[in-house]
N, CA, C and O atoms as a GROMACS GRO file, in nm:
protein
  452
    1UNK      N    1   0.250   1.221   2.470
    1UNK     CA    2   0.105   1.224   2.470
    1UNK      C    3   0.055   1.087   2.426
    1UNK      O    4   0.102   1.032   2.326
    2UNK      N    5  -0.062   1.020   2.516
    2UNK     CA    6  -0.095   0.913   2.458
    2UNK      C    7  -0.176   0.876   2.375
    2UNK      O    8  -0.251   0.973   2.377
    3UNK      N    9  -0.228   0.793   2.287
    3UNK     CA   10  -0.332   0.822   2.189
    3UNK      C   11  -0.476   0.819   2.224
    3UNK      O   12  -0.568   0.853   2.150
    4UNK      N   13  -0.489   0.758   2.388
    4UNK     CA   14  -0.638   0.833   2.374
    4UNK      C   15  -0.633   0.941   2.485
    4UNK      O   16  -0.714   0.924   2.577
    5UNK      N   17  -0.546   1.060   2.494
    5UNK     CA   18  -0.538   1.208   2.537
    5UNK      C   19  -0.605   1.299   2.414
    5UNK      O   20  -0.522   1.331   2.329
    6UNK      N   21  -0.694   1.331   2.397
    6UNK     CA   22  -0.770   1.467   2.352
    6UNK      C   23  -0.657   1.565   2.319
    6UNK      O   24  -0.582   1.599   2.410
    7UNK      N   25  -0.645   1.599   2.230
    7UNK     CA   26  -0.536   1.709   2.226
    7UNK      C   27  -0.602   1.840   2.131
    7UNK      O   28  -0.655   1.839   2.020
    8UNK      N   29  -0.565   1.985   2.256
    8UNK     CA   30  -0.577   2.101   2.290
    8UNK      C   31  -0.510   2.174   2.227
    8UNK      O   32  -0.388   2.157   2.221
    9UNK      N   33  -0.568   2.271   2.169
    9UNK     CA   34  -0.499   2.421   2.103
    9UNK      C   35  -0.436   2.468   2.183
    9UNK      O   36  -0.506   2.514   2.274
   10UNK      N   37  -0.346   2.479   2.195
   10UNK     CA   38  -0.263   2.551   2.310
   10UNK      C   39  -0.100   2.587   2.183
   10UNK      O   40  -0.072   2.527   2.079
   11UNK      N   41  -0.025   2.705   2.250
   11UNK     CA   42   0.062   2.768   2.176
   11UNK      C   43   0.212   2.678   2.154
   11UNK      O   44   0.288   2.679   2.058
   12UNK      N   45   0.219   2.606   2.273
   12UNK     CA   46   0.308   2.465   2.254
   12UNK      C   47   0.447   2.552   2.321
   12UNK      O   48   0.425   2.670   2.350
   13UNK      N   49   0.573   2.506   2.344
   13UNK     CA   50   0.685   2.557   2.396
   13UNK      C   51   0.771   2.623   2.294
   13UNK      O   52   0.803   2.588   2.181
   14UNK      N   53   0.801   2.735   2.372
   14UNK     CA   54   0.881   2.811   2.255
   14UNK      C   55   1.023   2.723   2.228
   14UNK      O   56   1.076   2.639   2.300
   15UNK      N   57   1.062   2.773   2.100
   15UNK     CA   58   1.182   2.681   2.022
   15UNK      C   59   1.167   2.564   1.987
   15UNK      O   60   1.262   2.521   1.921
   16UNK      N   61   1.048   2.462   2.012
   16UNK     CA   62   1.012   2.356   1.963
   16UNK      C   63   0.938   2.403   1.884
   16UNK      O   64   0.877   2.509   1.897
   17UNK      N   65   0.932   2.301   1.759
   17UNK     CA   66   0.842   2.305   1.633
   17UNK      C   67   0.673   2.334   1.664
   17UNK      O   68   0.631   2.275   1.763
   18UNK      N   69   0.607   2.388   1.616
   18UNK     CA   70   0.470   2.375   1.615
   18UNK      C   71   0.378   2.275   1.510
   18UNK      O   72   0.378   2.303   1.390
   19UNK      N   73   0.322   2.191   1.546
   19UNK     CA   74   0.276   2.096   1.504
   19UNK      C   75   0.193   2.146   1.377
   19UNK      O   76   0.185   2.088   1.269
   20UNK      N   77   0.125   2.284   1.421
   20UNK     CA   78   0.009   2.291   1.311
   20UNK      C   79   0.161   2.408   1.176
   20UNK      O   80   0.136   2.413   1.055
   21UNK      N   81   0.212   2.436   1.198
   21UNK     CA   82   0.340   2.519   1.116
   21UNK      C   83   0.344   2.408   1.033
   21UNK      O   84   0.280   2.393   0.929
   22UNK      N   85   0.463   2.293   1.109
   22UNK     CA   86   0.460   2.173   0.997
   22UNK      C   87   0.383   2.122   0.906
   22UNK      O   88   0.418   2.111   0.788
   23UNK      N   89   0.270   2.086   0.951
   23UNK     CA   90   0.156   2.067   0.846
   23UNK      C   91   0.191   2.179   0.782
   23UNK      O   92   0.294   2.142   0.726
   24UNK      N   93   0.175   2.283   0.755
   24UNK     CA   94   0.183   2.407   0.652
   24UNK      C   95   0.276   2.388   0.584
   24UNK      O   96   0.272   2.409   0.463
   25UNK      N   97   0.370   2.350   0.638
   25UNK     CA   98   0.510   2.349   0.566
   25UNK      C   99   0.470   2.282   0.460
   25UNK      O  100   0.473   2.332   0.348
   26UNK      N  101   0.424   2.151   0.486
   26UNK     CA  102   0.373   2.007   0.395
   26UNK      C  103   0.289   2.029   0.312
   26UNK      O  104   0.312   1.982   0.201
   27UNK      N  105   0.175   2.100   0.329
   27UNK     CA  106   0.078   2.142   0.251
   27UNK      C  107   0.019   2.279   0.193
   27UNK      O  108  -0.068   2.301   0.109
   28UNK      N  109   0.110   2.375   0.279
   28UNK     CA  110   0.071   2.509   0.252
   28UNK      C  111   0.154   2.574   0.113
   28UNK      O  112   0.132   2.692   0.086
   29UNK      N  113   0.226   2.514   0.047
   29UNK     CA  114   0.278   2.549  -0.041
   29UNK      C  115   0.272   2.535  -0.178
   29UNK      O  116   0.308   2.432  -0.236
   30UNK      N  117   0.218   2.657  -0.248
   30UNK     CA  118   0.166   2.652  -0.379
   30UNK      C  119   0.119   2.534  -0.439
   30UNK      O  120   0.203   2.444  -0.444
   31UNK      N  121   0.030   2.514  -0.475
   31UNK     CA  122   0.005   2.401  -0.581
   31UNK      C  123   0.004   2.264  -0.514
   31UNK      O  124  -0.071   2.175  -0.554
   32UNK      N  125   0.090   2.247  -0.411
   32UNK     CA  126   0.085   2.093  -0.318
   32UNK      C  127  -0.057   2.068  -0.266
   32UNK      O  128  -0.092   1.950  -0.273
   33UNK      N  129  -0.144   2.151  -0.216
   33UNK     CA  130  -0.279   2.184  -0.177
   33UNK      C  131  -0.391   2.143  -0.304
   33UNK      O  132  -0.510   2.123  -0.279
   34UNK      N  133  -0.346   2.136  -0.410
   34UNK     CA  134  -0.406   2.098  -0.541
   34UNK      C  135  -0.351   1.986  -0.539
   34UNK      O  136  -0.445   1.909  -0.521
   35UNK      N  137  -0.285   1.943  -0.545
   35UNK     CA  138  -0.235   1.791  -0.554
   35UNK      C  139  -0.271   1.659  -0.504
   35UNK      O  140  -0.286   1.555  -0.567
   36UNK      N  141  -0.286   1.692  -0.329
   36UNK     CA  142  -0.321   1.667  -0.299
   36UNK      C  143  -0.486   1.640  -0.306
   36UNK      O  144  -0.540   1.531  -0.327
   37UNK      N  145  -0.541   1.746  -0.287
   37UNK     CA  146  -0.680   1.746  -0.338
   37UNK      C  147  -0.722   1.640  -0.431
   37UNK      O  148  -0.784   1.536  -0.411
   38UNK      N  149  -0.674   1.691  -0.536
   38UNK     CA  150  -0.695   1.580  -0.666
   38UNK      C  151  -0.599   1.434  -0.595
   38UNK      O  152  -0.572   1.374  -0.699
   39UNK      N  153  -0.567   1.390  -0.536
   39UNK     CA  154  -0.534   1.267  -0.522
   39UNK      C  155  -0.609   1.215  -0.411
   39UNK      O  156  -0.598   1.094  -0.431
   40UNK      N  157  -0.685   1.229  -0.297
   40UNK     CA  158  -0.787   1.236  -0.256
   40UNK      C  159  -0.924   1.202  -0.364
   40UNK      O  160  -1.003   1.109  -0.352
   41UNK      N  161  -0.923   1.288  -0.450
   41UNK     CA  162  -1.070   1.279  -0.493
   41UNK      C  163  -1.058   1.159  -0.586
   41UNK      O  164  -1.150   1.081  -0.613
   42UNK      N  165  -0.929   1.153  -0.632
   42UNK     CA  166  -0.914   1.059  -0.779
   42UNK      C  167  -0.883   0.900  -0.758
   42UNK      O  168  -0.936   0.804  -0.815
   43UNK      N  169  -0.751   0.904  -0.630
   43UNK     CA  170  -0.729   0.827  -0.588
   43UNK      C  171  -0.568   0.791  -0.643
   43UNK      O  172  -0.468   0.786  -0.570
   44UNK      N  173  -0.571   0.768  -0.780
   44UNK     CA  174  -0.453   0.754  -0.854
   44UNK      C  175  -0.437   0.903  -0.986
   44UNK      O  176  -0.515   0.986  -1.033
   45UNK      N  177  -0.355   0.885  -0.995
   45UNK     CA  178  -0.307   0.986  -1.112
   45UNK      C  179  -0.151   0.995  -1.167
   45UNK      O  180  -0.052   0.965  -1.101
   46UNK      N  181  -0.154   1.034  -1.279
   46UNK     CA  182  -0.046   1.037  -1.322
   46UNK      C  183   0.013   1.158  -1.364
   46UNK      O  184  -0.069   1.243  -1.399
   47UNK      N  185   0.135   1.192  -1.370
   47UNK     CA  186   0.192   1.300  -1.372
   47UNK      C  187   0.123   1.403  -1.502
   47UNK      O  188   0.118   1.524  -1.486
   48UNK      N  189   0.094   1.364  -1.576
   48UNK     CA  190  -0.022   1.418  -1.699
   48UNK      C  191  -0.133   1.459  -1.679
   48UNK      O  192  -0.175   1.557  -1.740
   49UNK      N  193  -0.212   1.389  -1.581
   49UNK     CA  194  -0.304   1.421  -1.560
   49UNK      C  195  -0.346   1.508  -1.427
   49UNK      O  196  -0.454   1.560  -1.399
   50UNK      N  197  -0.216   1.506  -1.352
   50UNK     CA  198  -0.240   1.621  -1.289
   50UNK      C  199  -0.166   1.725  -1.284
   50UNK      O  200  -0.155   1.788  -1.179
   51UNK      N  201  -0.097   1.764  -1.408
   51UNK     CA  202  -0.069   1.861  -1.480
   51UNK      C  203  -0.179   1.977  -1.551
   51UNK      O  204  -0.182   2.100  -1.562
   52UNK      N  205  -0.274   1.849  -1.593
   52UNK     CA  206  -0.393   1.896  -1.703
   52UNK      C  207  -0.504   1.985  -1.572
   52UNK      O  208  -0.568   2.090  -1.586
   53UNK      N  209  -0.496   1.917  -1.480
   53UNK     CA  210  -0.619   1.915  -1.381
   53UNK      C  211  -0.530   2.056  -1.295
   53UNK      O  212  -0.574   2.053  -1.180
   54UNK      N  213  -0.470   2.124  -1.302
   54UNK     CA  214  -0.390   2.225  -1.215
   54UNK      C  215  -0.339   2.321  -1.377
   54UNK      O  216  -0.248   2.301  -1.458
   55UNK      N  217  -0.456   2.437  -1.366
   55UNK     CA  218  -0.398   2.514  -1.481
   55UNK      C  219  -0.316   2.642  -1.460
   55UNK      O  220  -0.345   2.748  -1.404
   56UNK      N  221  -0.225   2.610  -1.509
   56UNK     CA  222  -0.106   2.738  -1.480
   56UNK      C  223   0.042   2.642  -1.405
   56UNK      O  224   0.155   2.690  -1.395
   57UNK      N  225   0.008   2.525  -1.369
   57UNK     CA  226   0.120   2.457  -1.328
   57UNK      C  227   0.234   2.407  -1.420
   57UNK      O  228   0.209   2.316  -1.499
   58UNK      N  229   0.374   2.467  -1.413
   58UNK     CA  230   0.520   2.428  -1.482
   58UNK      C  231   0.505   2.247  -1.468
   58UNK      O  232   0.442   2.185  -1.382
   59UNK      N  233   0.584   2.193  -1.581
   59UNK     CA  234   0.614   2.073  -1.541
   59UNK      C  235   0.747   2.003  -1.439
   59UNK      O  236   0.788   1.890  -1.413
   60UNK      N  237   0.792   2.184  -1.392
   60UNK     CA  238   0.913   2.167  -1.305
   60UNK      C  239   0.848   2.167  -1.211
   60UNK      O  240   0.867   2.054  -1.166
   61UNK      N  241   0.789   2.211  -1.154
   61UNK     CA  242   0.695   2.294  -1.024
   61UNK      C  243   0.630   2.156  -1.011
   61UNK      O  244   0.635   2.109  -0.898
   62UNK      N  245   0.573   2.085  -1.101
   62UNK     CA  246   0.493   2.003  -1.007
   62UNK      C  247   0.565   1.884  -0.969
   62UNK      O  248   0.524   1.816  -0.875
   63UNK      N  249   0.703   1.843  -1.056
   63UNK     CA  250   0.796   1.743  -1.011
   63UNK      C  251   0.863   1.791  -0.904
   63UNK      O  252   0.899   1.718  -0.811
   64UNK      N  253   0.882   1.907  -0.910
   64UNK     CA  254   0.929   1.964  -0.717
   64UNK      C  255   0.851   1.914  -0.642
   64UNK      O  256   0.883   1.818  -0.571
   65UNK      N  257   0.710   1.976  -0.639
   65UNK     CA  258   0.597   1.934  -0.527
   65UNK      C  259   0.579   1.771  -0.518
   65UNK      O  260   0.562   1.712  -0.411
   66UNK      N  261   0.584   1.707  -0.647
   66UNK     CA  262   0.595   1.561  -0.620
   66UNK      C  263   0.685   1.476  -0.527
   66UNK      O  264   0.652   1.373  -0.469
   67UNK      N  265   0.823   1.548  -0.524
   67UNK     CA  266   0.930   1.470  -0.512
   67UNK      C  267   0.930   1.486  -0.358
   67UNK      O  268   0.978   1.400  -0.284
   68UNK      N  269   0.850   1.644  -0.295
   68UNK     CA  270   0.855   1.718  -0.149
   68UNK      C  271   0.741   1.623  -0.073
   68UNK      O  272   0.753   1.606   0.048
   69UNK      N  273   0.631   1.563  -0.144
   69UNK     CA  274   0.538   1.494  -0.120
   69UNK      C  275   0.572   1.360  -0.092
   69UNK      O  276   0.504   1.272  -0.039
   70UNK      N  277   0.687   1.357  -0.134
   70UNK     CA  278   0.686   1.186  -0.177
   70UNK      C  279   0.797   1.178  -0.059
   70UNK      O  280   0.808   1.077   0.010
   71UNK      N  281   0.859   1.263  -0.046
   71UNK     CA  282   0.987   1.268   0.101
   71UNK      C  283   0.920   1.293   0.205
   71UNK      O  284   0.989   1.261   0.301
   72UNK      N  285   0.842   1.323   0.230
   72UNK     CA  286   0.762   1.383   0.329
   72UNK      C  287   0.655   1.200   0.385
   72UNK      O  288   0.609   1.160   0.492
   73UNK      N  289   0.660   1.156   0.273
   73UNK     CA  290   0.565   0.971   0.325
   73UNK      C  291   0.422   1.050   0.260
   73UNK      O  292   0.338   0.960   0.252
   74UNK      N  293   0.368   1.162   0.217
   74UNK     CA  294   0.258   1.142   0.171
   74UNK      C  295   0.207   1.112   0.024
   74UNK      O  296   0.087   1.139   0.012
   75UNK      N  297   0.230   1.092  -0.021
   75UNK     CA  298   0.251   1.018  -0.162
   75UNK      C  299   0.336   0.936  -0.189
   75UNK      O  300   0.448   0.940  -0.138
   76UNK      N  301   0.298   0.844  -0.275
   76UNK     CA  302   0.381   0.666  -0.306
   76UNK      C  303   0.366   0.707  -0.480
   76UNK      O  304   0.266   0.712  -0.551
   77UNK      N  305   0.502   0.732  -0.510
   77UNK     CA  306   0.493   0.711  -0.655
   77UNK      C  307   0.603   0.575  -0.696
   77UNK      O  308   0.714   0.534  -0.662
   78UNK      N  309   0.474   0.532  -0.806
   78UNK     CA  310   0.508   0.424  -0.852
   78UNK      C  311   0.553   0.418  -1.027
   78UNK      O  312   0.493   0.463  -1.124
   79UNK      N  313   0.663   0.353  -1.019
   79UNK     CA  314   0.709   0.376  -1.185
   79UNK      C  315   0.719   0.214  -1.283
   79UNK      O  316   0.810   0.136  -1.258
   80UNK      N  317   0.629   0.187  -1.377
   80UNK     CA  318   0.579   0.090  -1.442
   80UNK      C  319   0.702   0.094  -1.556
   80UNK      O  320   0.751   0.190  -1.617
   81UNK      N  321   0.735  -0.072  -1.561
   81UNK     CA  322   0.857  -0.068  -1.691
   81UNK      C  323   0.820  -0.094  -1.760
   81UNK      O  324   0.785  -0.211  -1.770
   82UNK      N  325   0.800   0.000  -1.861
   82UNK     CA  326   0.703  -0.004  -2.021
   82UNK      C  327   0.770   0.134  -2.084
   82UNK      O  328   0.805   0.238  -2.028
   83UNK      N  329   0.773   0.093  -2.219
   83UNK     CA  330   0.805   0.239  -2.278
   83UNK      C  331   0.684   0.256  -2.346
   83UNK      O  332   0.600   0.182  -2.396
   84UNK      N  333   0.703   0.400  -2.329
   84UNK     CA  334   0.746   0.515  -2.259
   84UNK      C  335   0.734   0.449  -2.076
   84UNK      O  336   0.650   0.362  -2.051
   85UNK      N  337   0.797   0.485  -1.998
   85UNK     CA  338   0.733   0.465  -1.856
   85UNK      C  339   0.641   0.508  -1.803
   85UNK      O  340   0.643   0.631  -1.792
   86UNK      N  341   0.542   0.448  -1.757
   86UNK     CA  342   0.423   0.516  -1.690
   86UNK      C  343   0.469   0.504  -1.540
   86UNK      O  344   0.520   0.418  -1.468
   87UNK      N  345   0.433   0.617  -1.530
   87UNK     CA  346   0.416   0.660  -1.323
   87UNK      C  347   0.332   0.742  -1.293
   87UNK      O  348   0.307   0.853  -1.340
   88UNK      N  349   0.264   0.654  -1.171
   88UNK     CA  350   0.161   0.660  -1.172
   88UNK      C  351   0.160   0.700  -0.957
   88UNK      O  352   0.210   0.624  -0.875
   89UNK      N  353   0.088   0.838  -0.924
   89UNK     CA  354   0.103   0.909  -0.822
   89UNK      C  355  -0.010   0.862  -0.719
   89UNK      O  356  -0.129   0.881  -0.747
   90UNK      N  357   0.022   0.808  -0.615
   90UNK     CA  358  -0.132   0.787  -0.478
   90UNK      C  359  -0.114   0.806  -0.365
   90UNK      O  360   0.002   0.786  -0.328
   91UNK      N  361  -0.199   0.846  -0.275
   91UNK     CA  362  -0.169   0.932  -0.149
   91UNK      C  363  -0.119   0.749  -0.084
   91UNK      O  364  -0.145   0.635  -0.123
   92UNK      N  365  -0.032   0.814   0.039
   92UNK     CA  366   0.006   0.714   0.110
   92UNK      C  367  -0.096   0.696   0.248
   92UNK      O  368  -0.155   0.804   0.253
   93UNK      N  369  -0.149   0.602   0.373
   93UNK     CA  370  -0.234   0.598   0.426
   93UNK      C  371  -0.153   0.740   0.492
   93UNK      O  372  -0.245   0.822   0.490
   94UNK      N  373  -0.096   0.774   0.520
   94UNK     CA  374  -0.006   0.904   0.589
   94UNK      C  375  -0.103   1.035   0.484
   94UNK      O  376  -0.172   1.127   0.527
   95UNK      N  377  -0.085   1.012   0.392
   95UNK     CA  378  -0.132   1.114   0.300
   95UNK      C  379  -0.310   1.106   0.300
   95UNK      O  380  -0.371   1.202   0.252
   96UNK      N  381  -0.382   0.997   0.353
   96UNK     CA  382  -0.511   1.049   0.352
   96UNK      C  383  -0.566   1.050   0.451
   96UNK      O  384  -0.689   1.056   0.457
   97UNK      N  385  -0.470   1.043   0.580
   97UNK     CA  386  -0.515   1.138   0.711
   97UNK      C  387  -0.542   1.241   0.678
   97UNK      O  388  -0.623   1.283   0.760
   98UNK      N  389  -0.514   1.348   0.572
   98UNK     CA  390  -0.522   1.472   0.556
   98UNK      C  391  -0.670   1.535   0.527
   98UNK      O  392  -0.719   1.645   0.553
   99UNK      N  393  -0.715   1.429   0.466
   99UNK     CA  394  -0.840   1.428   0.418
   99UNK      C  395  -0.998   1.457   0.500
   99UNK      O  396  -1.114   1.473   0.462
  100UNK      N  397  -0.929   1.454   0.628
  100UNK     CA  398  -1.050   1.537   0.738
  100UNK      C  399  -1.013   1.680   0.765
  100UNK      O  400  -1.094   1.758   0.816
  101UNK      N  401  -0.888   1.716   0.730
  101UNK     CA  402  -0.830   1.859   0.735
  101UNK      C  403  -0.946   1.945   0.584
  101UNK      O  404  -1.035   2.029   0.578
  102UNK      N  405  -0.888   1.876   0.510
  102UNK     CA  406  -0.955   1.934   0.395
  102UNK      C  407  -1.114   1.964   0.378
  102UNK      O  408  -1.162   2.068   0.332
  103UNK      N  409  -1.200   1.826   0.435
  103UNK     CA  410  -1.352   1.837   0.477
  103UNK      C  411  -1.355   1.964   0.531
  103UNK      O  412  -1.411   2.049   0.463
  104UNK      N  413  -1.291   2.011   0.676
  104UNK     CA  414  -1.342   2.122   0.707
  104UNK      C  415  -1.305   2.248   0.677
  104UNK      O  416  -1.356   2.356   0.709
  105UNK      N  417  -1.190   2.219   0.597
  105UNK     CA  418  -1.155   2.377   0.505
  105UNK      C  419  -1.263   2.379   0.400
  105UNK      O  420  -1.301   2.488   0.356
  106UNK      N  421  -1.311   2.276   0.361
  106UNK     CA  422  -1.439   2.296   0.272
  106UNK      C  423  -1.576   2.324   0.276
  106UNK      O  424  -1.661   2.356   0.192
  107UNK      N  425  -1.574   2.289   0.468
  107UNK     CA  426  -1.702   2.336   0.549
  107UNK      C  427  -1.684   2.503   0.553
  107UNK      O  428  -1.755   2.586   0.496
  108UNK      N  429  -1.566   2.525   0.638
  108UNK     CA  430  -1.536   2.630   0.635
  108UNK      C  431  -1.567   2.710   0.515
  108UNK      O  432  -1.675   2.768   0.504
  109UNK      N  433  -1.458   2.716   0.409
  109UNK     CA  434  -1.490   2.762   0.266
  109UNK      C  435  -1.699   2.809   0.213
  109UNK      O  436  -1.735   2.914   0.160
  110UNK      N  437  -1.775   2.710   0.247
  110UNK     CA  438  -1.859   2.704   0.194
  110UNK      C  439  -1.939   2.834   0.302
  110UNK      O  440  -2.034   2.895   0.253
  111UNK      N  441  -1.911   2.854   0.388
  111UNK     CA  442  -1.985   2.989   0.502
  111UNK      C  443  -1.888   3.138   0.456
  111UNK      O  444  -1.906   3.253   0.495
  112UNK      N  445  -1.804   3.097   0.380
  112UNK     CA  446  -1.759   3.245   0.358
  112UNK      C  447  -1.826   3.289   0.194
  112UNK      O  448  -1.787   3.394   0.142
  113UNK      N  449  -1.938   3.188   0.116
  113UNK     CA  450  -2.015   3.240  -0.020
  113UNK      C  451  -2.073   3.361   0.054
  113UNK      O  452  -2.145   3.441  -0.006
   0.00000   0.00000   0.00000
């Protein structure tokens, strides 16, 4: 497909991946959807602070989702040599393509008050 082809909802070929699944895979999973979010709105953050900002989140759970984020190209974590070490979490330009997905889950969202 070329990049200026319009591309159509359509069900896609069976046994090949589905484009909109993947995305889910990437983002549909617990707490990654918060993460994201807040790195979008914030821009930078650090593992503390978006611990604090996600209540009910393990500090295992969110170094999983970090590490799935960060393999995936949508997040760039960066680790500063200072003690204690600071590292410090930001969407990658890959990671804030996402950010028109989210606008309209929030358009959306706002017609189902």
């Amino acid at each position: 497909m070329g990049p200026m082809e319009p591309i159509k909802l359509d069900k896609g070929i069976p046994g090949e991946p589905c484009p909109i699944a993947r995305t889910l895979d990437v983002i549909g999973t617990k707490w990654t959807f918060l993460i994201i979010r807040d790195l979008l709105i914030e821009g930078m953050m650090r593992f503390s602070d978006l611990q604090r900002s996600m209540d009910g989140i393990s500090p295992k759970t969110l170094a999983v989702r970090l590490r799935e984020l960060e393999a995936q190209g949508i997040i760039q974590r960066t680790v500063y040599p200072e003690v204690p070490p600071r590292v410090e979490y930001r969407l990658t330009d890959k990671g804030k393509q996402l950010e028109r997905i989210f606008i309209e889950l929030k358009k959306f969202g706002l017609t189902l008050q």
